[in-house]
Structures are given as C-alpha cells and as structure tokens.
C-alpha positions in Angstrom: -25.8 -12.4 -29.7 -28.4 -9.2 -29.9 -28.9 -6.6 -27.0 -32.4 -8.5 -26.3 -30.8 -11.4 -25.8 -28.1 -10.2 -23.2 -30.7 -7.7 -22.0 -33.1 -11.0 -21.3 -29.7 -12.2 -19.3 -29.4 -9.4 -17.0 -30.5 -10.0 -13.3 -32.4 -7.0 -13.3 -33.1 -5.7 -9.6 -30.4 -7.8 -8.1 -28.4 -5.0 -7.2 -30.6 -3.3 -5.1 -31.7 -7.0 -3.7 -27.8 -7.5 -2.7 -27.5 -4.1 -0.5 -31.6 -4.0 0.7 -33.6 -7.3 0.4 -31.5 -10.3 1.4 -34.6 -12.7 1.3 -35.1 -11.2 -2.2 -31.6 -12.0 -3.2 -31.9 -15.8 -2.1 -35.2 -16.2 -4.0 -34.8 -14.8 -7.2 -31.0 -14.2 -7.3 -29.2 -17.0 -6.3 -26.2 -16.3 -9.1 -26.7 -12.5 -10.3 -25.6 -11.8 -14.2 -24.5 -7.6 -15.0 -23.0 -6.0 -17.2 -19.2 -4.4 -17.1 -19.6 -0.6 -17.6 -16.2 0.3 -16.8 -12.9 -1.1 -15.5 -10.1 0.8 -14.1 -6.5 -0.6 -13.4 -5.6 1.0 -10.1 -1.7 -0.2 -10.5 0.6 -1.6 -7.4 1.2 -0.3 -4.3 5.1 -1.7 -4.8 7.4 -3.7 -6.3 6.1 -7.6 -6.8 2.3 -6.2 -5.0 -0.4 -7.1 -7.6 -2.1 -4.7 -9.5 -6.1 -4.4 -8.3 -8.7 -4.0 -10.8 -11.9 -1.9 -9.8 -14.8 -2.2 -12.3 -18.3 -0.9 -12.6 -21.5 -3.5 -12.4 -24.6 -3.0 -14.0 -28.4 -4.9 -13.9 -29.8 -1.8 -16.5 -31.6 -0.3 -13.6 -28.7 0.2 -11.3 -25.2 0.6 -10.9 -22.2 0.1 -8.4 -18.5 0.3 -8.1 -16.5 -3.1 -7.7 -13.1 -4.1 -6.5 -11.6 -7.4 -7.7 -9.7 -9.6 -5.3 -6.4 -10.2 -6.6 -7.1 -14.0 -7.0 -9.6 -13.2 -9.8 -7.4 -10.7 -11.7 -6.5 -13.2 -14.5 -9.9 -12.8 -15.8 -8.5 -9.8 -16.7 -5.0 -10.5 -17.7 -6.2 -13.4 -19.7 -8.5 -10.7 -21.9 -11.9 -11.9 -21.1 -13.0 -9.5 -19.0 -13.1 -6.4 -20.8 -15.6 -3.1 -20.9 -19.2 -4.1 -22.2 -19.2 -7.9 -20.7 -21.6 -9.9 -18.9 -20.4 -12.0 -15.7 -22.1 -14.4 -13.6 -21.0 -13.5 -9.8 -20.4 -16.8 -8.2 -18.6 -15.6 -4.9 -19.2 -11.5 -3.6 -18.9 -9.8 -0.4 -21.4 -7.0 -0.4 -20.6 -3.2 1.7 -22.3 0.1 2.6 -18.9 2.2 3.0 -19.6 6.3 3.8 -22.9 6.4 1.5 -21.4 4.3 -1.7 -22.4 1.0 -2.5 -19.2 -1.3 -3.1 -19.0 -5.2 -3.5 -15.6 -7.0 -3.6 -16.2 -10.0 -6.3 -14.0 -12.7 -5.3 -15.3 -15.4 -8.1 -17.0 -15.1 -11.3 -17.3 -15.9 -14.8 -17.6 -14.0 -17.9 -20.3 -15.5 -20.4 -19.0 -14.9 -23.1 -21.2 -16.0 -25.9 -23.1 -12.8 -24.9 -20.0 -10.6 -26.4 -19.1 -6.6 -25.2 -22.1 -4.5 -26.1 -22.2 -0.4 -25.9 -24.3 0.2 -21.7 -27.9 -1.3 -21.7 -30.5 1.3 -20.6 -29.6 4.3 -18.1 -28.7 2.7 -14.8 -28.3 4.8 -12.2 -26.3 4.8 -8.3 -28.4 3.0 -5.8 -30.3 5.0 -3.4 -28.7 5.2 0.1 -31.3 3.6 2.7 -31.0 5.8 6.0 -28.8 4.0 8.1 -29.5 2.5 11.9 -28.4 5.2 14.7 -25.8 2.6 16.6 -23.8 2.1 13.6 -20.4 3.8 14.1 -19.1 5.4 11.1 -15.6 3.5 10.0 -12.8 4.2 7.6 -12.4 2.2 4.0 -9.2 2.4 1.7 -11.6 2.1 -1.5 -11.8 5.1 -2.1 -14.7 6.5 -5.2 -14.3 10.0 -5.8 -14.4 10.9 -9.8 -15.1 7.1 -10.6 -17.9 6.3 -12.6 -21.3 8.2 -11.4 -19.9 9.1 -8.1 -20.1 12.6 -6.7 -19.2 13.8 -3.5 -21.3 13.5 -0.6 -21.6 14.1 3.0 -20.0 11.4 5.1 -22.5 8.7 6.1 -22.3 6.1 8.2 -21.4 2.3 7.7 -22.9 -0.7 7.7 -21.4 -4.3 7.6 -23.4 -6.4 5.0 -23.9 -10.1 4.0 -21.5 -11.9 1.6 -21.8 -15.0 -0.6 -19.4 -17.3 -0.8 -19.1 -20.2 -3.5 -18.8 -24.0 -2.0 -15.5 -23.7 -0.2 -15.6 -26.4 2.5 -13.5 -28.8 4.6 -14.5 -31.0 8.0 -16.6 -29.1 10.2 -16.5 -25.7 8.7 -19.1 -25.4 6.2 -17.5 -22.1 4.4 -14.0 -21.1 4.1 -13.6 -17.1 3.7 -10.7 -16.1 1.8 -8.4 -13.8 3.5 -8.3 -11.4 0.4 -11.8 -10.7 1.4 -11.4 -9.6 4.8 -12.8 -6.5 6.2 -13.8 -5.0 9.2 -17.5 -5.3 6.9 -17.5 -8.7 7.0 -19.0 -10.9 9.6 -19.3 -14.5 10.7 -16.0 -15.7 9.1 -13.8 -18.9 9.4 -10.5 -18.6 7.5 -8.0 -22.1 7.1 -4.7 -20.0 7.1 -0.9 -21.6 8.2 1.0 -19.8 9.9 4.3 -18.4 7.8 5.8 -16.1 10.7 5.5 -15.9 14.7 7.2 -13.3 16.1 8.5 -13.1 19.8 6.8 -11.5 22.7 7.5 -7.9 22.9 6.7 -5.7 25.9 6.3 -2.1 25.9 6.2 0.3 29.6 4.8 3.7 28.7 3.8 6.4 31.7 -0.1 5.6 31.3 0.0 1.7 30.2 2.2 -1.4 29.7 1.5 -4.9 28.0 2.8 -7.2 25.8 2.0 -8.8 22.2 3.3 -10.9 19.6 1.9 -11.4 16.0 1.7 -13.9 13.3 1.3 -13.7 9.9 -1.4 -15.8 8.0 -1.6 -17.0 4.2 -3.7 -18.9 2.2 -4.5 -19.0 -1.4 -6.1 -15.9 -1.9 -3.8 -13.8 0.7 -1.7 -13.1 4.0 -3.0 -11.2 6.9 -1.1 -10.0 10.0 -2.9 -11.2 13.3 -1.6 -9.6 16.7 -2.7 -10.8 20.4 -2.4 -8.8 23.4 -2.1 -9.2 27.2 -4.9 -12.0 27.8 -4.5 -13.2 24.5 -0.4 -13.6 24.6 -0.7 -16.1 27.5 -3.8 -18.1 26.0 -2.5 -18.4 22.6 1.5 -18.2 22.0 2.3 -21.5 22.5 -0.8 -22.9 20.9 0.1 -21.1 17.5 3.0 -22.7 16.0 5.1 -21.6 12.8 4.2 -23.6 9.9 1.1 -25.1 11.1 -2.7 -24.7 9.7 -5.8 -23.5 11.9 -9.0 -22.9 11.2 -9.5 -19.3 13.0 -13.2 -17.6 13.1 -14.7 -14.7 14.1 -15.1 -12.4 16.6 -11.9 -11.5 16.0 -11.4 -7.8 14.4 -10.3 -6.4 11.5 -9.3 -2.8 10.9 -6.9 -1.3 8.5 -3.6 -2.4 8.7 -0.3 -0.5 10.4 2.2 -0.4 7.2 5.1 0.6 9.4 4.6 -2.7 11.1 3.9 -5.2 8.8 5.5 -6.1 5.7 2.5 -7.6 3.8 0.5 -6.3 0.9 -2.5 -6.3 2.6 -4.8 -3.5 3.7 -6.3 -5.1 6.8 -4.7 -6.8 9.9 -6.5 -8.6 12.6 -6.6 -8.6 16.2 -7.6 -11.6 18.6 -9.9 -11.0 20.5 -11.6 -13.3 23.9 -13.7 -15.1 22.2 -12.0 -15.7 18.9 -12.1 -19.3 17.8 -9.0 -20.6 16.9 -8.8 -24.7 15.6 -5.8 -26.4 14.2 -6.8 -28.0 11.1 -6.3 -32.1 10.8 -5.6 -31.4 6.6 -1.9 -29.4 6.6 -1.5 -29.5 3.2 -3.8 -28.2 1.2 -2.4 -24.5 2.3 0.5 -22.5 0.7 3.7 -22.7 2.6 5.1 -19.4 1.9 4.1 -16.9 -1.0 6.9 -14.6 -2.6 7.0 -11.7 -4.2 10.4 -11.3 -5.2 12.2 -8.0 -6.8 15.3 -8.0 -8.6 18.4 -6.7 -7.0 19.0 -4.9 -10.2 15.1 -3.2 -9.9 15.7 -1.6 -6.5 16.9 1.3 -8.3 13.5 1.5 -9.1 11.8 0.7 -6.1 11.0 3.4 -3.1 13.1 4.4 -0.1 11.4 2.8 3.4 9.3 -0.1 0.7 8.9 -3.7 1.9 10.2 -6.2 -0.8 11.1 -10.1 -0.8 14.5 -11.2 -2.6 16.1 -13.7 -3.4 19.6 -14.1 -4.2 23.1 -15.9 -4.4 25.7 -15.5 -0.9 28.3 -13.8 -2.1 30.1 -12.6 1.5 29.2 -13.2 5.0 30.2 -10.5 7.6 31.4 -11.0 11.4 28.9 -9.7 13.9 28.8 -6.5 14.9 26.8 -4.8 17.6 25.3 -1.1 17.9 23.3 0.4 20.6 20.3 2.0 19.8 20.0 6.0 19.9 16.2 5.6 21.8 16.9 3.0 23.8 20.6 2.6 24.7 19.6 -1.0 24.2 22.5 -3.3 22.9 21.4 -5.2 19.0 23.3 -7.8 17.3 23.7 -7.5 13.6 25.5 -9.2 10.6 25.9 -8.0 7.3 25.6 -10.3 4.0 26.0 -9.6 0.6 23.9 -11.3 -2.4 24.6 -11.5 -6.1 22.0 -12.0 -8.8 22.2 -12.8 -12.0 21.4 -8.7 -12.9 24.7 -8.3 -12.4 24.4 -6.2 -9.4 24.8 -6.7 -5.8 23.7 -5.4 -2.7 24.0 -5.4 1.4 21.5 -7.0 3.5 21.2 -6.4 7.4 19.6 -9.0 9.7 19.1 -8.9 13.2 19.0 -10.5 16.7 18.7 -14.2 16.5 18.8 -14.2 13.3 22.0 -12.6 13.0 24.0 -14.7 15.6 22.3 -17.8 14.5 23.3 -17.4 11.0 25.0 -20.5 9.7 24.6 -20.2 5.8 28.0 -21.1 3.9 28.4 -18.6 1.1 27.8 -19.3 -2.4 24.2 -20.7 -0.7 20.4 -19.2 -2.4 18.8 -17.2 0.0 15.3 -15.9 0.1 14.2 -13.4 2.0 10.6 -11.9 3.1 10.1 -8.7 4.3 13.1 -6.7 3.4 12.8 -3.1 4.3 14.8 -0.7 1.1 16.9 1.9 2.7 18.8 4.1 0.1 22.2 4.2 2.4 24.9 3.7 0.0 22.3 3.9 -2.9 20.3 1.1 -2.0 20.3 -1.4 0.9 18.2 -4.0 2.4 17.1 -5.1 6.3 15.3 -7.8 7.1 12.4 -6.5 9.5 11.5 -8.2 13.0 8.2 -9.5 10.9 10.2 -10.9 8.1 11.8 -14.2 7.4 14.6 -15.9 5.4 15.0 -19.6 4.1 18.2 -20.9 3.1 18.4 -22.9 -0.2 14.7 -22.9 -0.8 13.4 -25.8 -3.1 11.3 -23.4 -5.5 11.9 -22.3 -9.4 13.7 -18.9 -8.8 16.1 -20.6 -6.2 17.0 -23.0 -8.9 17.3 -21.0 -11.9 19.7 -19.0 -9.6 21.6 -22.3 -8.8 22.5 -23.0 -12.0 22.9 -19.2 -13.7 25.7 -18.8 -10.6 27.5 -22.1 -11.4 27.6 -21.5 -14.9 28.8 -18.0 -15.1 27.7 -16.0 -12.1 30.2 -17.4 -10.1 33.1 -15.5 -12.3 30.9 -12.2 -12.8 31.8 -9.0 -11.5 28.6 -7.0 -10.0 27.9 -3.9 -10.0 26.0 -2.1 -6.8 23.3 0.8 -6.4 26.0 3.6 -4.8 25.4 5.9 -7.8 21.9 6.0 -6.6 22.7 7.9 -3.7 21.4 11.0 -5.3 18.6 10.4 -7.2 16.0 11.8 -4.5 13.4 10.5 -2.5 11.4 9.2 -5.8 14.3 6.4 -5.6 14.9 6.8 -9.4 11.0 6.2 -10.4 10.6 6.5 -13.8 7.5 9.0 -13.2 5.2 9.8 -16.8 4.9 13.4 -17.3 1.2 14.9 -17.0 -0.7 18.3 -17.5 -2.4 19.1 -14.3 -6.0 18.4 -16.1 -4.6 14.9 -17.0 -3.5 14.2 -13.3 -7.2 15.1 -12.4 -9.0 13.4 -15.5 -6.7 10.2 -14.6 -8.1 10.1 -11.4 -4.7 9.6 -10.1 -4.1 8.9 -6.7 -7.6 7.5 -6.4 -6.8 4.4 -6.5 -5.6 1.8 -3.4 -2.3 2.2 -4.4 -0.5 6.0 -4.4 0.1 6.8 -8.8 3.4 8.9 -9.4 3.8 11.7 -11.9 6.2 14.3 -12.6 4.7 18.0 -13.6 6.3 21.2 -14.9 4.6 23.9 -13.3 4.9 27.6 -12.1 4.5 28.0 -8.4 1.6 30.9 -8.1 1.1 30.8 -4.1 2.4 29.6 -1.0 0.5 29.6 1.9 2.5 31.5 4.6 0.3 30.1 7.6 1.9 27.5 9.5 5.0 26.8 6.8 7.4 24.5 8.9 7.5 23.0 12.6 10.0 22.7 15.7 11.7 19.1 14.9 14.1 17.0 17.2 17.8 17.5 16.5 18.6 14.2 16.6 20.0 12.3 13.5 17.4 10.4 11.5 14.1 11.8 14.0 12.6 14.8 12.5 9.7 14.1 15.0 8.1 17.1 15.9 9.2 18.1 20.0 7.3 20.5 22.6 7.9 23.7 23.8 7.9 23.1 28.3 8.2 26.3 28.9 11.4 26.7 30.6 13.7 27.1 27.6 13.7 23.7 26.6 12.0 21.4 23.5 11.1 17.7 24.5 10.7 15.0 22.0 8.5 12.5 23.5 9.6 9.5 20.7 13.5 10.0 21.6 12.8 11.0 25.5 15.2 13.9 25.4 14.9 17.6 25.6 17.3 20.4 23.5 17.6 24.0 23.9 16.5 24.4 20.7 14.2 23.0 17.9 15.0 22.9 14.6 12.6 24.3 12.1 11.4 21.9 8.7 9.7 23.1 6.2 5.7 21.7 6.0 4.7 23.8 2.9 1.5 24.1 0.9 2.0 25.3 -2.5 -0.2 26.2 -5.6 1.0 25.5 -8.3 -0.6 26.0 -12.4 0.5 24.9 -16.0 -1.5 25.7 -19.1 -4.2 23.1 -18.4 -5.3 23.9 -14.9 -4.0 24.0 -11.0 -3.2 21.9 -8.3 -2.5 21.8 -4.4 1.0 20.6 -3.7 2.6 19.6 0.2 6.3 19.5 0.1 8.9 19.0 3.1 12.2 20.4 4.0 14.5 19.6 1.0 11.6 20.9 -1.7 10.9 23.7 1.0 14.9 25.2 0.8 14.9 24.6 -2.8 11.4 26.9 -3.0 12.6 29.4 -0.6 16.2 29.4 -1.0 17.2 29.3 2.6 16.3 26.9 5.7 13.4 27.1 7.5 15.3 28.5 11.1 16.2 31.3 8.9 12.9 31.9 7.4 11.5 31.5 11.7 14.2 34.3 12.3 13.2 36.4 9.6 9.4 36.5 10.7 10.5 37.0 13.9 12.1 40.0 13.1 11.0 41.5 10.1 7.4 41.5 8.8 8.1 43.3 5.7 11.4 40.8 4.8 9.2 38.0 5.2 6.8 38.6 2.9 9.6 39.9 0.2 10.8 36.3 0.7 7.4 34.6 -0.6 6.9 37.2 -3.0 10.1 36.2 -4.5 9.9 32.6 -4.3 6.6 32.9 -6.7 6.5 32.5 -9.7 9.6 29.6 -10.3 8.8 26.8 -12.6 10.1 23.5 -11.6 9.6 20.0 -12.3 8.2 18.3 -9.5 8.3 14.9 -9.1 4.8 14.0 -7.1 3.4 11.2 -5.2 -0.6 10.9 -5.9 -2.7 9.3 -2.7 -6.1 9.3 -0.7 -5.9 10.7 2.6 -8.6 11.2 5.1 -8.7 14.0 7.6 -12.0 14.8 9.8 -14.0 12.5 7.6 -13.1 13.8 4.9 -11.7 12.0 2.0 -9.5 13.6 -0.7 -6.4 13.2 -2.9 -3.2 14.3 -1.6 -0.3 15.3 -4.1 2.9 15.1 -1.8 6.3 16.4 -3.6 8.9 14.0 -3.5 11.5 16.0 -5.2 11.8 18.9 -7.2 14.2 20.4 -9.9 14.7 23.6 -12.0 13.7 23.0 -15.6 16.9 21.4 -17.6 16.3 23.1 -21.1 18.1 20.8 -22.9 16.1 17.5 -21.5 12.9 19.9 -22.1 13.4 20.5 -25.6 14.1 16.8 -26.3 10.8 15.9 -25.0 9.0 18.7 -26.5 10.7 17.9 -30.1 9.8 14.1 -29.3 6.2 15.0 -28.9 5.7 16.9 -32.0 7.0 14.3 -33.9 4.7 12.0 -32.7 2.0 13.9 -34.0 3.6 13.1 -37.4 3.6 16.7 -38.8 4.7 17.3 -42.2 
C-alpha cells in the first residue's frame, strides 16, 4: 500500500480530540488509527519484571508519547509492531501529566496490510490547554525528558482524563478496568481482582499518632496491585476480604505511587481504601488468575541486585530447627527457620521465613516449593527472605514445579550444588554484567529515562568534587546508617533506632564530576566509593576540616584527577518538582590494564582493520 492510502487511514485530529474534545472523540473517533514514529524498549526493573515498551503515536498533525501495558507487549515480541506502523487503538487511558500529553494503550491492533512507511507530514507536540486552578499538581513515574519531541518545560499542573475501554464486562459491572492501567489519573473504575495475599493487622504507636492497617494484594490478568486499609477501614473490611477469593472493588478508592520497601510487586501504583470504596465479591471465581509467578533461577541471583524482590521456586533440600532472634529496634522476640533449596542450576541457596510461617512449617524435604516475594540479601553471597507480604505454596501443580519434580528424581537428587559465597565480594552491582558506555552514549541512550533504572559501567577521570556538604552524622548501630541529630547536650539521637550515642559517625554523600573523551557527567556516590575517592574515611576527612583549612583542600586537590571505572546505576528522581536523571555509583575500581587492553584490542578488531 502507497502513503495516500495509509495517509487516507490516519484518524487525523483524533489526538487533539482524545486530550480536548471528548464529544468530538465519540463522534468522529470511535476507534482512532496513527502511525508509530518511534518505539523505545525501556528494559526491566528486575529479575522476571517485564520489559515496558514506550512508543510515539502520530495522526500527521500531531504527536504524543505512549506507554504500553505489559499485557500488549507481545505485539511487539511477536514483530508486528515495529517503527513506521499503523494501529487501530481499541482500549487507551488518556493523561495530562506536568505539561506532556501521555496515553497508556492497553489494546490494539496493528493493520498491517498498510506496511512501515518513513513519518507522514510534520506532526508536532500537542498544545498544553491552560489547566483549571483547583487541580493539584501530582507526581508520574513516566518520565519524557530527551524522548521524541520533548523539551523541558516548567512544571505544570495535572489533570485526570477520560479512558476508553474495549467490551470487558461481567453481571452488573458494565466495564472491567485492568489493573495494569491504574493510576491516580484514572477515574470511575471497577476492577474484578482475587485476592492472592492478606496480611495480618499491624499496629504502629508513634509520639503524634497510632492506628492500625493490613493490606492485600490483588491480581488479575493484566496485573497485581497492593491495597492497604486503615483504622476505619481495618474493622469494616478485614474479615469481609478473604485470601483467594474474587471481588469486584470500584472507585473512590486512591491510587498513588507505590512504597517499594513495602511491597513486593512489580507495579508502580498501590491503592488505598477509602469510606466510600465499593467493594463486591464476585458470584464467577474462576475466570481470575490464582497466583502469577515470576520466578528467577537460583543460579541467576548472582545476577540479580542486593535488597531486589524475586519469586523462586525450588527443590527442599534441608529443613532447619527454629531459631529465634530479638530485634535490634524493637527488643521484640521473632521466630525464624531456615531452608535450603536446590535447582536444577546446580546451585543452592538459604531461605529465611518468618513468624507463622516459620513455626507452622510442615514441608517434608525433597518437596517443590514456590515462593513469592523473596527479598535478595548478599549475606554469604546471596540469600533469600520471604517478606511479611510474600507467600509460599508447597508442591504447586504448575509447569516449573513439575519439570523440577522429575529433573530432581532423575538426577538432581545425586547432584552436588554449588552456592553464591564467592559472591560476597563482588560489590553492590551484585555481579551485573553492566555494558560499557562513553558519557555522550549514556546521554544519547537516554539511559535512566526509562521506568525502570539502566546500568552502565564508565571509565572516567574525576575533574571535581563538590566540597559543600560531602558526608553526614550516621547512627553507629550495625546495619542503620540513618542519619541521627545533634540535641545539644553532647549527644546524637537516631529517631528510627530510638537511641542516642556520644558520637556520630560520618558517611560519605559525595557529588562528583567526572569527564571521558566524549563529554561529562554528575555522579553521587556513598561511603565505600567515597574512601576509595578520598583515601581515608569521612570522620577523618570531618577532623581534618575541622582543624586545618589548608589540609582540606590538599585532600580534594589530590583526589582529582583519578580515573576509575565506575560501575553506575541510571534513574529518574524528582526533587522540588523537578524531574531529572540521577547517575548513583554503585561501585567503583582503579583501571585493571590488563582487562583494559583486552577490550580495547577487542574493539579494534571489530572494526575489521586490515
């Protein structure tokens, strides 16, 4: 097919009808047709997370950035979807988020008689309508900086905007919204969702407020989503939501972005109940996942960062007595019991659970065990413990549990396995296998732009470091590093382990420049880059420039000018409104020649010079 012909296609002026003129949109563009201009893999935030896709729409006269849900991404995967195409949007949830224009397409088709042709006409970014004054501004994870045809602007404020939905519908709810579209955009929502996790009621007694919660977590095809009630909320709904069960749960309820150290689910969002939310259980139980898995390897958690949430599965190789330890915080007594599990890797490695779970353990070794919500520690290389929020299922009946089965009775069961000890010091990168970049590629790449952080290692030659500010007063308790307060009286209080030292001890907090032959960059680093940089600790360095002026600055100027390999972690951060990349150093190293003249001899052979 010609450009006329796919030009005659193109819903031209249903772009700005989505964002500006819903009765428009209904009249004339029931199902839009655009172009794709541009799509960009944006990677996955962890081990077994799926890879998001964000792609650029066209209708000739305008344009607008895109994110994929995850359930459409095998449009991609399958090769249809590719830069110069023509889709047909059958299901979209349109936003205004700080100024930009962004739809999420949950649904479409690609029409593919009409082939990948070079852009059609100039489109340009839609034009921002001046926004209404009670509309609060709110934060967004999709972030556009460098994408295609965006520039920076001045923050702007938000607006929640209509979606479309295809003909999802059961009993009594007209449409279903899939939870992979949820945002705190969206509005007048019903989700059918079962319930794979319900965790206790927890209490908390602080100086200026107490209350209690519990959470659940939801799935359905398209997603999970944690959902946490409070006070009010725990006595009307806890025994009403049951584990396992399906409910039909609408809005108000809100959504904001989610608390990672609290939830183990790839999702970017949780949800709080609020009064009025309505909650149904649904009569149809079936037609809803029971559980989704995304499971990593026990030999890949070499690969896999320190403090990451991860599912598992594997064979029972040793069960351990209980043991019990008292927490550091709390002086609070927890039970806990150590397994081991065996895949067939060849490797093996120690899970912790906890609580109930731990003294109600009654699996008989040699049993397949799955476990969700597995946070990776690097003790003794690598480790594993099952978070409050996660759950385990003992001989589940699903593929992976019996491939397992009959790998262990074959030959696993004879194997000896190896564990993840000699990972003890490979850094914080966990043993990442991080591409090498120029500083211009790292900005060309837009890396870190994405949802998910990008990694990359870079040899470059610090040229500054900002003496303002370059460490803090930390807590001298083991494994707290929080940052405590002078009272005045001699003493330092940290509020998170309620106890108060004579002394702080100083961490680095560093900001670096650093350049390479291409360009320069901003780099943060903590303590173990910092000592490496400076060549001392950071108390001596707060000695020194408590002393000696002159000494201090003899310190930076001799810390200049070293060339390292840093090994950097690539992610968008917002402070005071303002959204940028941050490049945080997760370790660092002096230059091994020998490795560096390797890759440099590798690379000029690949440009096959005679």
């Amino acid at each position: 097919m010609g450009e006329a012909a796919a030009r005659a296609q193109v819903t031209q002026g249903a772009l700005n009808a989505i964002f500006n003129d819903q009765d428009r949109l209904q009249r004339e563009f029931p199902v839009p047709i655009f172009q794709c201009v541009q799509i960009k893999a944006l990677g996955s935030q962890g081990e077994g997370v799926p890879e998001r896709f964000r792609i650029v729409l066209s209708d000739i006269q305008n344009f607008v950035q895109s994110m994929l849900a995850t359930q459409a991404n095998h449009i991609v995967h399958d090769g249809k979807l590719k830069k110069g195409s023509f889709v047909r949007l059958k299901s979209y949830q349109a936003n205004a988020v700080k100024g930009k224009r962004i739809l999420i397409i949950l649904d479409l088709d690609v029409i593919e008689h009409l082939g990948e042709l070079e852009k059609l006409g100039e489109p340009v970014a839609l034009t921002v309508k001046e926004e209404p004054e009670d509309v609060k501004p709110a934060n967004t994870t999709i972030g556009g900086n460098g994408f295609y045809g965006s520039k920076p602007q001045q923050p702007a404020q938000e607006r929640a905007l209509p979606s479309r939905t295809g003909p999802t519908s059961s009993a009594g709810h007209a449409s279903i919204y899939p939870i992979e579209g949820l945002s705190p955009y969206a509005n007048k929502w019903t989700i059918k969702a079962r319930i794979t996790n319900k965790s206790d009621i927890r209490t908390w007694h602080k100086t200026n407020s107490e209350g209690k919660l519990f959470s659940v977590n939801l799935l359905d095809e398209t997603g999970e989503i944690k959902a946490t009630a409070f006070n009010d909320q725990v006595d009307a709904l806890y025994e009403i939501l049951q584990e396992g069960s399906v409910y039909y749960i609408s809005s108000p309820c809100r959504v904001q972005l989610a608390k990672k150290q609290f939830s183990n689910l790839a999702n970017d969002y949780e949800m709080t109940f609020e009064r009025d939310t309505l909650i149904e259980k649904a009569e149809d139980q079936e037609n809803v996942p029971q559980v989704r898995y995304n499971f990593t390897t026990i030999g890949d958690l070499q690969n896999v960062d320190k403090d990451s949430t991860i599912d598992v599965i594997g064979v029972l190789k040793e069960v351990a007595e209980i043991n019990q330890i008292i927490s550091k915080s709390t002086q609070k007594p927890y039970d806990k019991r150590e397994l081991t599990l065996v895949d067939n890797t060849g490797y093996s490695v120690r899970l912790t659970i906890w609580g109930k779970t731990a003294t109600s353990f009654e699996a008989n070794p040699e049993s397949i065990v799955a476990f969700k919500g597995a946070k990776v520690s690097d003790f003794n290389g690598r480790s594993l413990s099952l978070l409050s929020s996660g759950s385990m299922n003992i001989d589940p009946d699903i593929p992976e549990a019996h491939k397992l089965k009959g790998w262990y009775d074959s030959q696993g069961r004879t194997d000896t396995f190896a564990s993840h000890s000699n990972m003890a010091g490979a850094g914080s990168a966990g043993g990442r296998p991080d591409q090498t970049r120029t500083l211009a590629q790292v900005r060309e790449e837009n890396l870190g732009m994405g949802e998910a952080p990008d990694y990359f290692q870079a040899k470059a030659t610090i040229v500054y470091i900002k003496q303002e500010n370059f460490s803090y007063p930390a807590c001298l308790n083991d494994d707290c590093n929080k940052k405590v307060t002078d009272m005045g009286d001699g003493t330092w209080r940290c509020e998170k382990c309620d106890q108060s030292h004579p002394k702080p001890e100083h961490r680095y907090i560093m900001s670096l420049n650093v350049n390479d032959h291409t360009g320069q960059l901003w780099l943060s680093c903590f303590d173990d880059v910092g000592r490496m940089v400076m060549g001392m600790s950071a108390d001596q360095l707060m000695e020194i420039k408590e002393n000696d002026q002159q000494a201090l600055e003899k310190v930076f100027e001799e810390a200049n000018c070293k060339t390292l390999t840093f090994k950097c972690r690539a992610k968008m951060d917002t402070f005071q409104d303002q959204v940028k990349v941050r490049y945080q150093v997760t370790g660092a190293s002096p230059i091994n020649i020998h490795a560096e003249t390797q890759r440099l001899t590798e690379l000029i052979k690949s440009y096959n010079i005679d």
